[in-house]
Backbone as a ProteinNet text record, in pm:
[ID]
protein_1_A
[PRIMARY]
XXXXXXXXXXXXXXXXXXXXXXXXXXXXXXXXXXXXXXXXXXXXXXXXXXXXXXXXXXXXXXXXXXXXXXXXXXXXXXXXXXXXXXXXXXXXXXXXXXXXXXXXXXXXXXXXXXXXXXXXXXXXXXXXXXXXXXXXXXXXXXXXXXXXXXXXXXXXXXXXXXXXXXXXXXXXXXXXXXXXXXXXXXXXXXXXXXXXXXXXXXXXXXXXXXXXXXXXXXXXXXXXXXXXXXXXX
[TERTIARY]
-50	35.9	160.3	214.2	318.7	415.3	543.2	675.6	703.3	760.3	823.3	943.9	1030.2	1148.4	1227.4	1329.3	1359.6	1297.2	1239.6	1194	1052.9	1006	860.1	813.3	895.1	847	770.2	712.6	561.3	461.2	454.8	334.1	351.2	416.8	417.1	374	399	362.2	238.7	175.4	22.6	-74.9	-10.4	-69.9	-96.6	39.4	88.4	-74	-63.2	-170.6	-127.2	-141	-120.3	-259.8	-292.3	-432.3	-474.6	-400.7	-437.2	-464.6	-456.5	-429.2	-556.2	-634.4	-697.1	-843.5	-888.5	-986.9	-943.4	-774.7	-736.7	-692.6	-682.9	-655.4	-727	-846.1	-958.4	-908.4	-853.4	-834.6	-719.6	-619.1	-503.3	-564.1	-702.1	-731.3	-769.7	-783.2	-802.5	-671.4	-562.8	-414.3	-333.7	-371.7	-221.5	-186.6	-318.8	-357.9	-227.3	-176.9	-177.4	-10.7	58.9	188.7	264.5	373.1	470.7	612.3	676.9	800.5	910.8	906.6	989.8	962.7	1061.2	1001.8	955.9	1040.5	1020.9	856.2	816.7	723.4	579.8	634.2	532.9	509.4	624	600	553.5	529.9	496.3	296	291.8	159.9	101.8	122.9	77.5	98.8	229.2	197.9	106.8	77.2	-77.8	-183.4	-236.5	-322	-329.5	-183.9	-270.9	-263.2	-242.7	-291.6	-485.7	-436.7	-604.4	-723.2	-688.5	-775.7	-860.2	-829.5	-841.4	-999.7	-992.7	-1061.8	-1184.6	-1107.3	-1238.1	-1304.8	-1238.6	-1324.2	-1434.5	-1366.4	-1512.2	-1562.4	-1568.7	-1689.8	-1794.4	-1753.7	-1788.3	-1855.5	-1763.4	-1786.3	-1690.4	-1670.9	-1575	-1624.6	-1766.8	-1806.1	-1798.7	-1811.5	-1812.3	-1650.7	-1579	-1429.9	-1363.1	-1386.4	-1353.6	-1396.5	-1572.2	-1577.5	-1481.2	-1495.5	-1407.9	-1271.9	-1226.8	-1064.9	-1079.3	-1133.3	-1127.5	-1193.9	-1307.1	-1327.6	-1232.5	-1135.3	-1025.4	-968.6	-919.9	-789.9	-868.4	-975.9	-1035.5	-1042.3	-1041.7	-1060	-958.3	-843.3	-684.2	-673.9	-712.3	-672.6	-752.4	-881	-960.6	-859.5	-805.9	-772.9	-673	-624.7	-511.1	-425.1	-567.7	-589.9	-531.4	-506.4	-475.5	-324.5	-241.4	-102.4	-150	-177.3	-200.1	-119	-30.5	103	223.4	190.9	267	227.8	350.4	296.2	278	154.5	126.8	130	154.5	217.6	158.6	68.7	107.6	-27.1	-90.2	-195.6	-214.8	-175.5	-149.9	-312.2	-355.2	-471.2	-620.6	-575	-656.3	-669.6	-535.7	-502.1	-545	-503	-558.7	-709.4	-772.6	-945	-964	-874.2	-896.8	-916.2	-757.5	-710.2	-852.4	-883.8	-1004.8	-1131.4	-1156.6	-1253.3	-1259.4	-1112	-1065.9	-1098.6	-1063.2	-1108.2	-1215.8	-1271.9	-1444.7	-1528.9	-1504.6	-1562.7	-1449.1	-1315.2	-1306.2	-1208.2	-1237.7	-1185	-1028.7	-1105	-1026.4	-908.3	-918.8	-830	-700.7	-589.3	-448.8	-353.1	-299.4	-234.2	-53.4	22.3	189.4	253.7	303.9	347	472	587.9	735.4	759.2	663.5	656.4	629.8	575.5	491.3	305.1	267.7	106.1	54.3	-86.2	-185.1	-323.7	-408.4	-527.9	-538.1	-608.2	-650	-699.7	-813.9	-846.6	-728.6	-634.4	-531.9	-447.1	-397.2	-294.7	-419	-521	-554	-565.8	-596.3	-566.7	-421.5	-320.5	-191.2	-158.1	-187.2	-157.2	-226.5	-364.5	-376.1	-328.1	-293.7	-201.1	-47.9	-39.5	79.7	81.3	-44	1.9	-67.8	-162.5	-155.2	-36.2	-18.3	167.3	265.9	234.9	372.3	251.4	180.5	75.8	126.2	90.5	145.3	283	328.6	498.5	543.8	475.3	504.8	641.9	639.4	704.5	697.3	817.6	799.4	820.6	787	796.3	751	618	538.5	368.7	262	149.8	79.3	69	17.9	-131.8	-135.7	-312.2	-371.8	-264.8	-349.7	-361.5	-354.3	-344.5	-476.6	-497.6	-562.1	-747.8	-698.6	-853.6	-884.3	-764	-819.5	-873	-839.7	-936.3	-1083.6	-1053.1	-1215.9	-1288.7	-1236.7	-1309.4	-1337.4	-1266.3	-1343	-1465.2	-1410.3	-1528.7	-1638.2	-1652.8	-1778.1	-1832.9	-1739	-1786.3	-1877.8	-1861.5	-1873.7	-2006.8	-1987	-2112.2	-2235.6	-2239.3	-2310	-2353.2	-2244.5	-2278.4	-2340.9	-2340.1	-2443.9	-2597.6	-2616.5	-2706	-2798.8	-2748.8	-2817.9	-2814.5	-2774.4	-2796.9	-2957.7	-2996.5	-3086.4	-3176.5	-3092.2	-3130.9	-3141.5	-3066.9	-3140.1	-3218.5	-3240	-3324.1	-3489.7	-3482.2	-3612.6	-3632.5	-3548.1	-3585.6	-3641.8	-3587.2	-3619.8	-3809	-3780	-3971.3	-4066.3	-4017.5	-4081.5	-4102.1	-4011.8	-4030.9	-4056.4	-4071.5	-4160.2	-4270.8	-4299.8	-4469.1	-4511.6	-4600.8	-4660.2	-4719.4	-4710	-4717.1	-4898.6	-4996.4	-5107.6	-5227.5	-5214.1	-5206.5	-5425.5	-5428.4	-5613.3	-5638.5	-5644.8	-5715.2	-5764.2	-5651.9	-5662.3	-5733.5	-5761.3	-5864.4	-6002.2	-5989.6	-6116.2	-6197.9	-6068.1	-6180.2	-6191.7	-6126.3	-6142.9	-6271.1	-6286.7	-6403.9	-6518.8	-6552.6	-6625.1	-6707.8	-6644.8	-6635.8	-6811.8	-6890.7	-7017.3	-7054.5	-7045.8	-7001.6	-7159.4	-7278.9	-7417.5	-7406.3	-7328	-7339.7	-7214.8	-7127.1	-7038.2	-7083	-7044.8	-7136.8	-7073.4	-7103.9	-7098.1	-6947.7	-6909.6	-6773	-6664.5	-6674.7	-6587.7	-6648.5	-6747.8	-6803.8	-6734	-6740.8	-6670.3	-6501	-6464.3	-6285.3	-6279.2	-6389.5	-6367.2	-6368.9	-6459.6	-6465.8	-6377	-6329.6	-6173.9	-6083.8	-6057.9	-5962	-5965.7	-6107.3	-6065.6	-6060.5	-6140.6	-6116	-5983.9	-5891.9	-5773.6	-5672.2	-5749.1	-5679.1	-5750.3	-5873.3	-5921	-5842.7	-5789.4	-5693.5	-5605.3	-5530	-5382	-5308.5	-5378.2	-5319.5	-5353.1	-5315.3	-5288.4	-5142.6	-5086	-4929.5	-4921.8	-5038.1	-4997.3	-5053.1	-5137.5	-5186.5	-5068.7	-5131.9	-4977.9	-5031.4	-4976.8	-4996.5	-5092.2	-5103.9	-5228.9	-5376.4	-5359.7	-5488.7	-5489.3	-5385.6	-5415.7	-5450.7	-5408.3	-5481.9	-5627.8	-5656	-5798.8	-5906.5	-5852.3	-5905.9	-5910	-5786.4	-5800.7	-5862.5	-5915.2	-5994.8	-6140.1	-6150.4	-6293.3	-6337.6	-6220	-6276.6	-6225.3	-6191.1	-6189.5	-6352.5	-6402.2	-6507	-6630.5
-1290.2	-1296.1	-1378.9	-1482.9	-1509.9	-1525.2	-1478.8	-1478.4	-1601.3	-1619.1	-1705.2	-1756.5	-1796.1	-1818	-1943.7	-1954.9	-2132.9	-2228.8	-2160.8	-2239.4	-2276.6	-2417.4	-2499	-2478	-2553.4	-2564.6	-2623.9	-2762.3	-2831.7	-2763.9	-2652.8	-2580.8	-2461.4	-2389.7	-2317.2	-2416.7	-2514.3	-2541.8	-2609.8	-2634	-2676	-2531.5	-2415.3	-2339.9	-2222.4	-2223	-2114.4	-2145.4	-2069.5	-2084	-2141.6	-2185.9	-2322.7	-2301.1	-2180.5	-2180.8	-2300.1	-2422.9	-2514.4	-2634.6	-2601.6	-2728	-2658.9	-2535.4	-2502.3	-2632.9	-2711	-2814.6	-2871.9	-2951.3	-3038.6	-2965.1	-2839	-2724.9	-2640.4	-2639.4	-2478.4	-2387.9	-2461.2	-2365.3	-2297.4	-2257	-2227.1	-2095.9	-2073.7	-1928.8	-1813.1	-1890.4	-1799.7	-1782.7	-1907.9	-1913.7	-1847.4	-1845.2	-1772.8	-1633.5	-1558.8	-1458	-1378.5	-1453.6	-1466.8	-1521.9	-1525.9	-1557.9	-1473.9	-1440.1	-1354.6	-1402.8	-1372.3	-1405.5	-1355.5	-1271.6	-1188.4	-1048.5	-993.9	-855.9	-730.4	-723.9	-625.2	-609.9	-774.8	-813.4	-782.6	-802.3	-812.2	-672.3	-565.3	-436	-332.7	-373.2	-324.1	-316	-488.5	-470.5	-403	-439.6	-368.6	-244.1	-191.2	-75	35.8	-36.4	-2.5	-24.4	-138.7	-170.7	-87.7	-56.6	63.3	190.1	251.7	341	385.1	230.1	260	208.2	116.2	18.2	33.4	117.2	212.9	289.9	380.9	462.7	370.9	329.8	223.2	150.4	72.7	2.1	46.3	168	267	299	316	316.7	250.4	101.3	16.9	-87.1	-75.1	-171.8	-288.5	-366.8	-464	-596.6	-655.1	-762.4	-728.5	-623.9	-609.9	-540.6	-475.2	-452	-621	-672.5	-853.9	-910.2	-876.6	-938.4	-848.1	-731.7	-704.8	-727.4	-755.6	-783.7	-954.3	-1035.6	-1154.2	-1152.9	-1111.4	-1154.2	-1067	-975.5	-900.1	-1012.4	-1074.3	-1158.7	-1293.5	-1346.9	-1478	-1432.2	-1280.8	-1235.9	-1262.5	-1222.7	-1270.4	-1341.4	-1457.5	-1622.7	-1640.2	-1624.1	-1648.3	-1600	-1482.5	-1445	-1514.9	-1556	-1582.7	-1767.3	-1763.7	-1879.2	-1872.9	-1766.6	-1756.2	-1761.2	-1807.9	-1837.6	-1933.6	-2040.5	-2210	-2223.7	-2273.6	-2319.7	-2255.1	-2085.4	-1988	-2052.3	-2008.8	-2090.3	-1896.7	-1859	-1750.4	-1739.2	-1602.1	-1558.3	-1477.8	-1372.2	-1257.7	-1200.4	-1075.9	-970.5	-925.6	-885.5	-802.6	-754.5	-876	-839.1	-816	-882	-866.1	-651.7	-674.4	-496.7	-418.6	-416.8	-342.7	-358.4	-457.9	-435.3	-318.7	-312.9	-241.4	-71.6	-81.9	34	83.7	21.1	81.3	101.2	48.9	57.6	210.6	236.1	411.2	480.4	422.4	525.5	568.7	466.1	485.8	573.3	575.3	669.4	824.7	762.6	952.3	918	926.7	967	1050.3	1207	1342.5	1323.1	1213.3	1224.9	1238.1	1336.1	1341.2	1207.2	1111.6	1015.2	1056.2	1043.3	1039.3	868	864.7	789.3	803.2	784.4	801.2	983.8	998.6	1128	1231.7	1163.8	1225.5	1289.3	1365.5	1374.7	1304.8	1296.2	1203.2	1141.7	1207	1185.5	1043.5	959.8	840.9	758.7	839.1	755.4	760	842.5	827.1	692.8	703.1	607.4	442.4	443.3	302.8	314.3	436.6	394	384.3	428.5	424.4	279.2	227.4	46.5	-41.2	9.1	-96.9	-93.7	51.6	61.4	-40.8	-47.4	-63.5	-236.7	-284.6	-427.7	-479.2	-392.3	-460.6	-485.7	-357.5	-344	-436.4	-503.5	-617	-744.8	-773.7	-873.1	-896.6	-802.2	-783.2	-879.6	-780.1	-773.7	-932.3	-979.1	-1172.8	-1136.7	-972.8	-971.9	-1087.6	-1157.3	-1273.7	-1218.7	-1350.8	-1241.5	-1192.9	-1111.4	-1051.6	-1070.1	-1125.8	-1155.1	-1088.9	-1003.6	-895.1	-917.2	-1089.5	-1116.6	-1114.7	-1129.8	-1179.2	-954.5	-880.2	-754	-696.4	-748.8	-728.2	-744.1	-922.1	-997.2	-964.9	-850	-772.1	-649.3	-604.6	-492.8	-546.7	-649.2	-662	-754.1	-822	-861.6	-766.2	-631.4	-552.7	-507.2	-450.8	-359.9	-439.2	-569.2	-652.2	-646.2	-712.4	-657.8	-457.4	-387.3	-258.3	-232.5	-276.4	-282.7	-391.3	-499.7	-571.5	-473.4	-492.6	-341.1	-224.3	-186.4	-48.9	-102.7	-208.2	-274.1	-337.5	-366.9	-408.3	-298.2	-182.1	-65	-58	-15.7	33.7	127.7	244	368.3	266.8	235.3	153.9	112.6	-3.2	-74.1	-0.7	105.3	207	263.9	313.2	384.9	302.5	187.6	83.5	69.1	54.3	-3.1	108	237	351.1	326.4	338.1	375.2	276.7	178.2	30.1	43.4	37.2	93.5	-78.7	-111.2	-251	-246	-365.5	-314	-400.6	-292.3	-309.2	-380	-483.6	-572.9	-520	-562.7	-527.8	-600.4	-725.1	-765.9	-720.7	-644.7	-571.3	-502.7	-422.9	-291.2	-352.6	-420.9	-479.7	-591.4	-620.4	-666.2	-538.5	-469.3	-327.4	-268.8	-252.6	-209	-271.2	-390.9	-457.1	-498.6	-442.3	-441.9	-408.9	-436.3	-444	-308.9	-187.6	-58.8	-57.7	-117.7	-131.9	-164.7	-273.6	-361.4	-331.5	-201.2	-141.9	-21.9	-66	33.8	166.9	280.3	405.6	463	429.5	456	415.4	325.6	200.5	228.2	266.6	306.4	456.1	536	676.5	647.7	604.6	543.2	455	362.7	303.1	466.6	516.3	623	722.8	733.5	824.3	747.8	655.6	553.9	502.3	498.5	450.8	576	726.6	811	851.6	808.6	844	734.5	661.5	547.2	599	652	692.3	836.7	908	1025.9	1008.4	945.6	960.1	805.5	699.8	580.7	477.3	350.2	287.5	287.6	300.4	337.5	461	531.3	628.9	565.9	471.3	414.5	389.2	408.9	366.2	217.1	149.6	-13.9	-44.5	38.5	42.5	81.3	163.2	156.1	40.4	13.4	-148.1	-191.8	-261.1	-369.7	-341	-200.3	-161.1	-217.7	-214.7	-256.3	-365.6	-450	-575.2	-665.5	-598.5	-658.2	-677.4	-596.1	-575.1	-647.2	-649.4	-679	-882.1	-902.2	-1006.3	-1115.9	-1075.6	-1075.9	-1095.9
2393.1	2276	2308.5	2234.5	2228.2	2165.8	2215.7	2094.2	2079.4	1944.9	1900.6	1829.4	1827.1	1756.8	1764.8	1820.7	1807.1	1892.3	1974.1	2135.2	2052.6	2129.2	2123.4	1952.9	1850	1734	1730.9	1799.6	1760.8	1818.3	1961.8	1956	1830.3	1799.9	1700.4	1592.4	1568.1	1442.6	1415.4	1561	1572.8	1560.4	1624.6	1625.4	1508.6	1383.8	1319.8	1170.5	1101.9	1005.8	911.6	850.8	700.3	578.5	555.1	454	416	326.2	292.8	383.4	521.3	661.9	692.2	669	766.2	786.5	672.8	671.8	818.9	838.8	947.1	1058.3	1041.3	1178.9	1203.9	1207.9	1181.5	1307.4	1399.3	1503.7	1496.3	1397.9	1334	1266.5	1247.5	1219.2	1303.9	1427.7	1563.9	1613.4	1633.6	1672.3	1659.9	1468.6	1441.4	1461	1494.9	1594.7	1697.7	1712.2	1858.2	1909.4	1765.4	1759	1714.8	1735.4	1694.3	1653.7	1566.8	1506.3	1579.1	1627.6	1686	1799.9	1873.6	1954.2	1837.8	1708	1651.8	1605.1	1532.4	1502.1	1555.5	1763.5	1825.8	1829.6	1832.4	1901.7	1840.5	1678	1572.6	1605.4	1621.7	1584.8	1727.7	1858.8	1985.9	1987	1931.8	1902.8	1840.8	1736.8	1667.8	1738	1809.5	1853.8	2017.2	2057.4	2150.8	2134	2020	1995.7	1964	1858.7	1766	1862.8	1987.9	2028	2129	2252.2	2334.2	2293.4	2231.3	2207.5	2141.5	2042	1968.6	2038	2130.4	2229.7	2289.4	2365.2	2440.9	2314.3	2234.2	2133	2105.3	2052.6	2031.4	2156.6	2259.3	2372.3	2376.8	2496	2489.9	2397.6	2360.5	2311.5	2180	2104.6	1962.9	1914.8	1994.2	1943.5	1943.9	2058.8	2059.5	1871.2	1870.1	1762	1617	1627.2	1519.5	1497.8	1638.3	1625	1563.1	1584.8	1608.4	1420.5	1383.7	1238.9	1129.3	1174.5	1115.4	1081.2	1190.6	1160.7	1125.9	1100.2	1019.3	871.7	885.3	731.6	627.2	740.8	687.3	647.8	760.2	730.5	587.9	556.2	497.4	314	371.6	187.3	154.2	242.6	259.2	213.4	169.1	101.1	-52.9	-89.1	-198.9	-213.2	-116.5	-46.2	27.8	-4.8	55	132.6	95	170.7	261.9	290.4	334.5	526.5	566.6	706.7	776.3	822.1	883.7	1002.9	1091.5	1239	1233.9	1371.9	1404.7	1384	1450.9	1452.6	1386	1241.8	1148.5	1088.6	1072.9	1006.3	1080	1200.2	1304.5	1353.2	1330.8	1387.2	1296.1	1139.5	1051.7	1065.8	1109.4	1093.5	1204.4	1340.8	1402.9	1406	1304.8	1235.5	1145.6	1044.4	949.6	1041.8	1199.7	1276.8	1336.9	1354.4	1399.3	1344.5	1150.1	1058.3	1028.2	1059.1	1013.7	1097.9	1237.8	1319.4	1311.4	1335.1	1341	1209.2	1067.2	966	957.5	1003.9	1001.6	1136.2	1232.6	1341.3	1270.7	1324.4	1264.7	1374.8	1297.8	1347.4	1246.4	1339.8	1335.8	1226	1138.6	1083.7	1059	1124.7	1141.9	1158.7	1222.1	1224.5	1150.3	1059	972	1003.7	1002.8	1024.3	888.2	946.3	795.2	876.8	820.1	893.7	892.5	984.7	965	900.4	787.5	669.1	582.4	545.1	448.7	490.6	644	672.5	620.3	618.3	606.7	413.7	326.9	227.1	170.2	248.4	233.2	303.9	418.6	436.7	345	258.4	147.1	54.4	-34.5	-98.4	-116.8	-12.5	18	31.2	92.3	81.9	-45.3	-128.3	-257.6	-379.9	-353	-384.9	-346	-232.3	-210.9	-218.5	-224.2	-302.3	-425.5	-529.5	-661.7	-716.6	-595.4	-605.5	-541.9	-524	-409.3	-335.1	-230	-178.8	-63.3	-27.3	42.8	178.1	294.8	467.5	491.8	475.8	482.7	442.6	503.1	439.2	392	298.6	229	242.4	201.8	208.7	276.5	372.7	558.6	592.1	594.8	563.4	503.9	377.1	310.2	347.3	418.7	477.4	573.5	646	806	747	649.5	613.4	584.3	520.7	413.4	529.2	642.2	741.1	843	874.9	941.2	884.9	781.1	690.3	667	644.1	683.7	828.4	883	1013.9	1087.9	1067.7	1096	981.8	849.5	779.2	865.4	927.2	964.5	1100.4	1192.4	1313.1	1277.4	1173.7	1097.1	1063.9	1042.1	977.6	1079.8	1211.1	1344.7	1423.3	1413.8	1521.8	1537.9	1636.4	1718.9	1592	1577.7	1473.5	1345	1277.6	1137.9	1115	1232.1	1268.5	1252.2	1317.1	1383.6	1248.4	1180.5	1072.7	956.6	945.2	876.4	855.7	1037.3	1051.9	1015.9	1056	1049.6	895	791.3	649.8	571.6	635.4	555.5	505.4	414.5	364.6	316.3	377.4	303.9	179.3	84.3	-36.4	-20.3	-74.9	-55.7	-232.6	-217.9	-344.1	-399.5	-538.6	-586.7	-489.8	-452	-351.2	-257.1	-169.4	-31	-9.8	-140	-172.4	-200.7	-283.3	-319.2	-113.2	-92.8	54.9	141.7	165.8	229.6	190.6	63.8	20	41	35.5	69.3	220.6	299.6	493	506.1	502.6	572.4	667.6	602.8	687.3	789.5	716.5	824.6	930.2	903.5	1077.5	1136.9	1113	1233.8	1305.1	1435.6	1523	1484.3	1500.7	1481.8	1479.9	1600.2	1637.5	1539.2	1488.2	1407.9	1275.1	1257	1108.4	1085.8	1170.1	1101.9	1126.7	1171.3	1157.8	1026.7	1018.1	871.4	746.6	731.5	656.7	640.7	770.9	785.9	688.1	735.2	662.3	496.5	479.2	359	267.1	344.3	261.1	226	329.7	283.1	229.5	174.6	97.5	-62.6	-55.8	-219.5	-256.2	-111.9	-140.8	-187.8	-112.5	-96.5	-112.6	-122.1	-211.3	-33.8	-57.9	61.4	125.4	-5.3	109	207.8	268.6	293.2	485.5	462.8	614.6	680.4	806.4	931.5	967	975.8	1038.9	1119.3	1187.8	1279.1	1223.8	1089	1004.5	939.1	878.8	796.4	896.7	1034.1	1105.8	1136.3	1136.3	1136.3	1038.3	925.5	803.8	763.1	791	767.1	899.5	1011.1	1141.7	1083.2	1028.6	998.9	821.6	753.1	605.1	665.6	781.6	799.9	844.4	878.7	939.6	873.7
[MASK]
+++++++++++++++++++++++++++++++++++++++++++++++++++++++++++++++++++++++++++++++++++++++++++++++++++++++++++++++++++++++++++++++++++++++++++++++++++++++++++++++++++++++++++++++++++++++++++++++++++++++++++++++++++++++++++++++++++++++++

C-alpha cells in the first residue's frame, strides 16, 4: 500500500483511477487499489481488512481471498464509471467485497462499530445503505460507487465460488436426468434381444422393464450406456 499526498504526483497520477482513462490506463483498475490519500484514509481501510481478512482467508484459502479482494475492487472501478472523470484512491471497495465475504459465511458473527455491537450481515446492509445514500446525495470525497462495485464484485465473485465447489458440482451430476427423446425409446426397443447372449439379454429386460415402469428418467447413466451399446449395433 502506498500513501499519498504532495510527494510523486506523476506516479500518483499514472497510477490513481480516471473511469473514463481506463480504455488508455487499464492498469489504473488494479492501481488505484493500492493508493491512499492519507494515514486516516489508509488506517480506516487496513483496519477493516484485518479484522475481516484473517479469518476469511483461512476459509477461503490464499488464491481465492487474492481473487476476491482483487475483483472487489475491479468491481469498483467498473461502477464507477458512472463518475467518469472523478480521479479514484484507496481499498475501499476492494475491502467491502471482503467485508460481504465475512458476511456470507458467518452472517450472525457480532462485530463492534464505534462501539456499538451489530451482527455482520447488518453492518454490510448498513455500509450499503449508507453509500447509496451519499451516491444519491453526490456527496463529493468519497466514492460511494467505487463502494458499491466492491460489494456487487464480491457477491459475483462468491456466487461463481458456490457454483464451482466440489459439492455443487457432485450434486449437479448426480441429479442430471438426461432427457430421453421418442427416438431413444423407439431404438431401445428395437435392440435384437435373440442375438444377446443370456447374460446381457436379462440386464436388457431388467432395464427396459424399468423404463415401461417407471419412465426413462429414472435409468442411472450407466443403464443408458447399456442400452444405447446395444440399440447401437
Amino acid at each position: 500500500m502506498l500513501l499519498v499526498g504532495g510527494a510523486m504526483p506523476g506516479l500518483v497520477r499514472d497510477l490513481m483511477l480516471v473511469p473514463a482513462l481506463i480504455p488508455v490506463r487499464p492498469w489504473t483498475v488494479i492501481t488505484y487499489m493500492f493508493l491512499h490519500a492519507g494515514f486516516t484514509h489508509f488506517f480506516f481501510n487496513m483496519l477493516a481488512l484485518y479484522f475481516f481478512g484473517p479469518r476469511l482467508e483461512t476459509r477461503l484459502g490464499g488464491r481465492r481471498f487474492i481473487g476476491l479482494y482483487l475483483t472487489s475492487g475491479i468491481g469498483g472501478a467498473i461502477l464507477s464509471l458512472v463518475t467518469p472523470y472523478a480521479a479514484i484512491i484507496g481499498a475501499s471497495g476492494a475491502v467491502f467485497g471482503v467485508m460481504l465475504g465475512y458476511a456470507h459465511f458467518w452472517p450472525r458473527d457480532m462485530v463492534y462499530v464505534f462501539f456499538l455491537p451489530m451482527e455482520a450481515r447488518w453492518l454490510v446492509v448498513l455500509m450499503t445503505a449508507m453509500a447509496l445514500f451519499g451516491a444519491w446525495q453526490g456527496q463529493g470525497g468519497i466514492a460511494h460507487f467505487a463502494h458499491l462495485g466492491g460489494f456487487a464484485g464480491g457477491f459475483l465473485y462468491l456466487r461463481w465460488m458456490e457454483l464451482r465447489s466440489p459439492a455443487v458440482q457432485f450434486r449437479a451430476a448426480a441429479t442430471a436426468v438426461p432427457k430421453s427423446s421418442t427416438a431413444d425409446l423407439d431404438r431401445w426397443r428395437r435392440v435384437p434381444v435373440d442375438t444377446l447372449h443370456p447374460v446381457n439379454r436379462e440386464e436388457y429386460e431388467r432395464v427396459m422393464g424399468k423404463v415401461e415402469l417407471m419412465g426413462a428418467a429414472s435409468l442411472t447413466p450407466d443403464e443408458r450406456a447399456f442400452l444405447d451399446r446395444f440399440s447401437a449395433v
